[in-house]
BATIKE-331451 format. One record per residue (C-alpha): residue number from 1; residue in one letter; x, y, z. Coordinates in steps of 0.02 Angstrom, whole numbers, plus 32768, in hexadecimal, padded with zeros to 4 digits. Example, Ala and Ser with C-alpha at 12.3 -4.5 7.8 and 13.67 -1.06 7.14 Angstrom:
% residues 2
PT   n res   c1   c2   c3
PT   1   A 8267 7F1F 8186
PT   2   S 82AC 7FCB 8165
END
This chain:
% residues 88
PT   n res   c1   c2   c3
PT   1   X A39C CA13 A2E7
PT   2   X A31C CA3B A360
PT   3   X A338 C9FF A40E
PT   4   X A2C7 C9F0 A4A0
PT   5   X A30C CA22 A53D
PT   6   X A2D4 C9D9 A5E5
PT   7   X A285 CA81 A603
PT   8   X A21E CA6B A57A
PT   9   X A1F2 C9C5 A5B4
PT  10   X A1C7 C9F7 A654
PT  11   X A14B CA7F A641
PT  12   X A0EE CA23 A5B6
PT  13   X A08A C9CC A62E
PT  14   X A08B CA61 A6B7
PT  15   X 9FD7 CA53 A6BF
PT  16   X 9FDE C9AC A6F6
PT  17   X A053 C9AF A76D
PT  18   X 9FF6 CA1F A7E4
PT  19   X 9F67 C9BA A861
PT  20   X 9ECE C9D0 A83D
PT  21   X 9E38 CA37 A8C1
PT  22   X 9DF6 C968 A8D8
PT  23   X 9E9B C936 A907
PT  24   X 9ED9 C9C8 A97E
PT  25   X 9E29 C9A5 A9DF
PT  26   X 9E60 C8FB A9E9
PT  27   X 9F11 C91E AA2F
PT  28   X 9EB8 C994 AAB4
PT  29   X 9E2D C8FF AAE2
PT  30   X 9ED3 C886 AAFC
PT  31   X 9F3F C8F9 AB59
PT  32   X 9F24 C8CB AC0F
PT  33   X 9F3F C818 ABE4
PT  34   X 9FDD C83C AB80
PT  35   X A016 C8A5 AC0D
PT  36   X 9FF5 C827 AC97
PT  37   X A060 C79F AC16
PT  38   X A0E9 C81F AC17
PT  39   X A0D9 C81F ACD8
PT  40   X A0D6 C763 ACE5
PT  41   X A169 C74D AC6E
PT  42   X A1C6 C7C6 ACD8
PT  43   X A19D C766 AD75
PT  44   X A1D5 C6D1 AD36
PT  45   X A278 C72A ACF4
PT  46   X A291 C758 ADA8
PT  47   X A282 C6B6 ADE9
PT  48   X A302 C672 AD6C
PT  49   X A390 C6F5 AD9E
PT  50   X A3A1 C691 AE4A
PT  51   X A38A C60B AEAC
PT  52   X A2BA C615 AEBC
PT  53   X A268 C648 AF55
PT  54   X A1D4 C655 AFA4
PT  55   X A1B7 C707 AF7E
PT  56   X A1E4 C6C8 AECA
PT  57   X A14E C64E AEC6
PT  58   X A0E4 C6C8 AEFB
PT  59   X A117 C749 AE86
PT  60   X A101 C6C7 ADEC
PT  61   X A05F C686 AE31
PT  62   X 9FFD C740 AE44
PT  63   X A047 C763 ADA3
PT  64   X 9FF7 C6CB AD57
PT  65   X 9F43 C6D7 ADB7
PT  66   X 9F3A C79E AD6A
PT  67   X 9F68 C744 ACB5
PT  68   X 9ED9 C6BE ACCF
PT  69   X 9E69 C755 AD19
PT  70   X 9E7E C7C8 AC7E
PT  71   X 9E5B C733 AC04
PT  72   X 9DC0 C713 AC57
PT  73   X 9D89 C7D1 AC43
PT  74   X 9DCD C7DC AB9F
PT  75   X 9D71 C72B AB86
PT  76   X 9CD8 C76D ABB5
PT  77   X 9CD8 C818 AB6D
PT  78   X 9CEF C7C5 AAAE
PT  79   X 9C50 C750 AAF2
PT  80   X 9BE2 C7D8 AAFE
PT  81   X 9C0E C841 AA76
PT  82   X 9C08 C79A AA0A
PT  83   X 9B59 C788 A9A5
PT  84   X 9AD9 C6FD A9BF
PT  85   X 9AD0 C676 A954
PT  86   X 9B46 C630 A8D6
PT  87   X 9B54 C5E8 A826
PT  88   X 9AB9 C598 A7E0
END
């Protein structure tokens, strides 16, 4: 009987599995805006742990302006790299 084992299963679609040069550029592009969500979730994290404060508020709020900051850059960035024009 021949079985497949989940090895085998696994590495039949190794190539696949691994991101692509398009992709990792991507990831790099996004990363201060992924970071600043990670800093903004962990603001609001703090905020939960206690009874909220004003140092809190601010905490959560400069977290949230440097989210809304990098989305405009990263906005604008795919903007201008972006070609003219569209479907005809």
């Amino acid at each position: 009987m021949n079985q497949i084992t989940v090895l085998d299963a696994v590495t039949a679609f190794a190539d696949f599995v691994e991101p692509t040069d398009a992709e990792l550029s991507a990831i790099e592009r996004e990363m201060p805006l992924i970071l600043a969500d990670v800093d903004l979730i962990d603001a609001q994290i703090i905020a939960m742990d206690h009874a909220p404060n004003e140092v809190d508020t601010r905490r959560v709020r400069r977290a949230l302006a440097r989210v809304l900051a990098e989305r405009a850059k990263l906005t604008n960035r795919t903007a201008d790299t972006t070609p003219a024009g569209g479907a005809a």
